[in-house]
N, C-alpha and C positions, 0 to 999 in steps of 0.2 A: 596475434593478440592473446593478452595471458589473463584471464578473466577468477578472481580468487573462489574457492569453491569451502563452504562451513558444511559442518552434520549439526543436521538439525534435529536429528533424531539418531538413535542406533540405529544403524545400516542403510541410513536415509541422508542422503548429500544435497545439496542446491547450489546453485551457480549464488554468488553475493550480489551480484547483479540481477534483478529480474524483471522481465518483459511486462509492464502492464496489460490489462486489455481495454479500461476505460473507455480511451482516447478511442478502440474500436469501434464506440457503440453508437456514435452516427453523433452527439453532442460538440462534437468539435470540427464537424465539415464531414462531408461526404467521402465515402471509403469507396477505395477501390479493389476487391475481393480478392480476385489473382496476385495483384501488387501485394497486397496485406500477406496473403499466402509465402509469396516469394522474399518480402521481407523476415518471414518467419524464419525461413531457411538461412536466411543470411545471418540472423543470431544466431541460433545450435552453432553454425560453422564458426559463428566469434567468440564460443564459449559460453553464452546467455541461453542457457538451456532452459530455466525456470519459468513458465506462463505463470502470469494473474491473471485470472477471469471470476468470473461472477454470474451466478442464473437470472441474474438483473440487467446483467450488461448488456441491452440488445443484439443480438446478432454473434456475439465473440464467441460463447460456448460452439457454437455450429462452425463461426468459423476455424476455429484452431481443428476440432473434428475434420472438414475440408482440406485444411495441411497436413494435417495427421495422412492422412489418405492420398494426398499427390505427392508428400515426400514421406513414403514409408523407410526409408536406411535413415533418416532423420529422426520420426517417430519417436524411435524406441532408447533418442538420450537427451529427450524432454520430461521433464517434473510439469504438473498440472497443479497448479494450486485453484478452488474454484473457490467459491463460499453457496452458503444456503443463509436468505436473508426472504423471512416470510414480510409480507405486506403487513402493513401498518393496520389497517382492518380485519386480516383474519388472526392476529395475532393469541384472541380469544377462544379460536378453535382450530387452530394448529394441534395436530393427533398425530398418531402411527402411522396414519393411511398419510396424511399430508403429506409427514416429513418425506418417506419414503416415496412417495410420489413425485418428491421435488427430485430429489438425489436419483431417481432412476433416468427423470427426465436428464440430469445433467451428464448422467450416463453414457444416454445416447446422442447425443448432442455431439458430446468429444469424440464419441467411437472408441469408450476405453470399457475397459470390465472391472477396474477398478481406478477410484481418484485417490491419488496422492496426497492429497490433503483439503478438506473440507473446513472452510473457514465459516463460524456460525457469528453472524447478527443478530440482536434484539433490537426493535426499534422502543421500544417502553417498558420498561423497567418494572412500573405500573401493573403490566399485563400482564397475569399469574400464566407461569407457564415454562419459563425459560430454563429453568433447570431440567425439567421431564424434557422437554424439547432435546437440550442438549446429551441426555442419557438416549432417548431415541436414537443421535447421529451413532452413540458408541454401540448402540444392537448393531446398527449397519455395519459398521468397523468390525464385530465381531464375527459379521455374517459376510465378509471378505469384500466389502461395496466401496468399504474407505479404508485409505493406509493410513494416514493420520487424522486427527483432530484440531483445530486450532481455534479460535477467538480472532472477532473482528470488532475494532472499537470500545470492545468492554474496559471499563474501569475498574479499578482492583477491585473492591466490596463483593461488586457480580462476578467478577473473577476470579476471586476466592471463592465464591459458593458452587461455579462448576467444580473447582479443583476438588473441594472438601467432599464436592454429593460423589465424587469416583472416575470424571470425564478426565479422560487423557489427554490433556490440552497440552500442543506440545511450543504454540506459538501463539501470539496473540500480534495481529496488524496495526498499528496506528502508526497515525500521523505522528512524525518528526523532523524537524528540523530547524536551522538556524535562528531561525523567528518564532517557532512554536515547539516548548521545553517542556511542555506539558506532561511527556512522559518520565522527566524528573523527580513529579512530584509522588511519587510512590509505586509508581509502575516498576521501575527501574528496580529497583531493592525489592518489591515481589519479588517481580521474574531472578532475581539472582538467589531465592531464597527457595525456589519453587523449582526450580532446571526447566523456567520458561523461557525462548526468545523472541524479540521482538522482527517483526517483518514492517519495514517504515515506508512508507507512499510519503508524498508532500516534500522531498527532500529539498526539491528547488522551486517549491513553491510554484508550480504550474508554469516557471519559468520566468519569474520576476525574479531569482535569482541566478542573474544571466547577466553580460554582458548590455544586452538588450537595452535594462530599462535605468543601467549607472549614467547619471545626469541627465535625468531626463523629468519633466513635469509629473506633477503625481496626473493621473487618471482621473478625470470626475464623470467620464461618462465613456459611453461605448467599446468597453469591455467586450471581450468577442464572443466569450463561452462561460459556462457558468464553473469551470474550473480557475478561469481569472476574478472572477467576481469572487467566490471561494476565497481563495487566501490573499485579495485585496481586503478581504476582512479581517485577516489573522497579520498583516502588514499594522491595518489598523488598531487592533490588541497590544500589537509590539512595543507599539508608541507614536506608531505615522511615520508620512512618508519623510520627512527629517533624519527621524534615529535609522528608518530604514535606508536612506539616501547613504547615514554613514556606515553604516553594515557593510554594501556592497563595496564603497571604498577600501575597507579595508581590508575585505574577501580580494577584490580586485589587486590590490595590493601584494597579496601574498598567492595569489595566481599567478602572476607578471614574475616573482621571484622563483614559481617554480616551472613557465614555462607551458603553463595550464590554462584553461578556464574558468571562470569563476562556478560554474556550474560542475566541473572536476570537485574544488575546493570544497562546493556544498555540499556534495554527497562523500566523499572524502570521510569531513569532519562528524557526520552522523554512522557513518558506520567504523567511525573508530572509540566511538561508544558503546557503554558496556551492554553487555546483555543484546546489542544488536546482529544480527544474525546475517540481512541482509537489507538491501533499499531498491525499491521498485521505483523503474522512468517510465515513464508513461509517452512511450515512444510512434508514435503513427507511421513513423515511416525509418529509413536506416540512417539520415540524415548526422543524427549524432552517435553515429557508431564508434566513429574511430575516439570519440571523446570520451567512451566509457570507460575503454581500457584503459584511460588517462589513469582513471580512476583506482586503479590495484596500483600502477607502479610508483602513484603518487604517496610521498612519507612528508607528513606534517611536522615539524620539530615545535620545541617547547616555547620559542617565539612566536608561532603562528599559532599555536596553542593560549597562549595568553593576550594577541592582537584579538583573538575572536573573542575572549571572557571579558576582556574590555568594555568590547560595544554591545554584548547582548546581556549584561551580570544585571545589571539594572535598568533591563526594562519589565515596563509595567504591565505588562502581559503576554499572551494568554493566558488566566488564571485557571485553577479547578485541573481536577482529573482526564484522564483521556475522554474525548467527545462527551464533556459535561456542555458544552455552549450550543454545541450543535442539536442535542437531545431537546434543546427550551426550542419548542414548534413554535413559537413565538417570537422568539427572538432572530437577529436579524442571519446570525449561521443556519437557523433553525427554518428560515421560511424559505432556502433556496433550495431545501434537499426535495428530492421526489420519493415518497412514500410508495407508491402501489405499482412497483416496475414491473413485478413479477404478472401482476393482471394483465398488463399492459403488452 
């Protein structure tokens, strides 16, 4: 298996492919600890060397620390990418002592002496603070606790104001793909202006862009997890399940011509856009392993390049900046998120 490898940084590499840890944090069925472990091992050996996780993510920081530990020759040619994402309530009194109390916790959780890259959250924009918050993670960076820096969900405006206050932001995470372009509308030309890149979750859409769901009735109830409910919403921004019906047709279409999956094709087509660096599967188990390497050997030509501009050039949504829809606590992306992980 030939898995492509980007620097994301000087002297810092990542597999293009990366391990989510989401799917570990117990929201999508019940984990099996060992299994999860041993699946661990089984990506480093297929090249997918790069964890996601999150101090939110129930249980994943400990776990990955757990494989770290039963596969030590493994270990040491994994990338940890984690984030630090304060609750929604203390958002007002997030200090030195906090930050640095979260970042040690994630410390020892992994079992590392230093993380590879600290991906930072604001949940409100509103909440004065974020800038000092994000100079706090760069003492720790200084003070050898973080290799890198990066941004989770920020939209440019906030994004620009870390880069300008001095934060070494080397990456910035958002959602992308076939359905949601959102990071078109200005992110893209930052990050190329700024020597940011993009790290993309959402690429297949929690797996509605999949074989799975080409001709099949839209959904109006019993959705399984709230990552289907998730981007049954952003289906619904696209234009519904119509224009999405003809999406996967046509994805389908030029999967069958290469031989591939449609879910090859979706992640494919988002990391051969610019300024993208790499795309996270949010994988629970090894089931689609052999499908990722699909993924490097597959080359899209400029016919399949322009089938896709077809059916996604004019639709009518997702409008606004990265995670502008999801920030309205109100609104319907808005009221599925959980705020207070980290209490919890």
């Amino acid at each position: 298996m030939t898995v492509e490898r980007t620097q994301l940084a000087p002297g810092y590499d990542i597999s293009r492919i990366i391990k989510g840890g989401w799917h570990l944090a117990g929201d999508h069925g019940a984990i099996d600890r060992d299994q999860a472990q041993r699946d661990m091992a089984d990506f480093v050996e297929a090249g997918i060397t790069t964890f996601d996780c999150a101090d939110i993510y129930t249980g994943v920081e400990e776990l990955i620390g757990a494989f770290r530990r039963a596969y030590p020759s493994h270990a040491g040619r994994v990338q940890i990418h984690t984030k630090f994402v304060p609750d929604l309530p203390d958002l007002p009194s997030v200090d030195r002592r906090y930050v640095e109390r979260i970042v040690d916790r994630s410390l020892t959780r992994l079992g590392v002496e230093r993380i590879d890259l600290v991906q930072f959250h604001w949940w409100d924009y509103a909440a004065p603070g974020y800038v000092e918050t994000a100079l706090e993670l760069e003492r720790l960076r200084r003070a050898g606790k973080i290799r890198h820096i990066g941004a989770t969900n920020f939209d440019v405006p906030h994004l620009r104001a870390l880069v300008d206050a001095g934060v070494p932001i080397i990456s910035n995470q958002t959602q992308y793909s076939l359905i949601d372009r959102r990071a078109q509308n200005g992110m893209v030309d930052y990050c190329a202006a700024h020597g940011l890149q993009l790290l993309c979750y959402g690429t297949v859409s929690g797996g509605f862009l999949s074989e799975r769901w080409l001709g099949r009735p839209e959904p109006d109830r019993g959705l399984t997890n709230r990552s289907l409910i998730k981007y049954k919403l952003i289906i619904d921004d696209f234009g519904g399940w119509a224009p999405f019906q003809r999406l996967l047709e046509t994805v389908g279409e030029i999967a069958k011509k290469h031989g591939v999956d449609i879910a090859t094709v979706a992640s494919r087509a988002i990391l051969d856009e610019r300024e993208v660096a790499a795309t996270i599967v949010g994988a629970t188990n090894t089931t689609y392993l052999a499908s990722h390497a699909q993924v490097a050997s597959l080359a899209l030509d400029d016919a399949d390049r322009a089938a896709l501009a077809a059916v996604t050039q004019h639709r009518p949504g997702p409008l606004g900046d990265i995670y502008t829809l999801e920030r309205d606590r109100d609104g319907p992306h808005g009221r599925i998120m959980k705020y207070e992980l980290n209490s919890m």
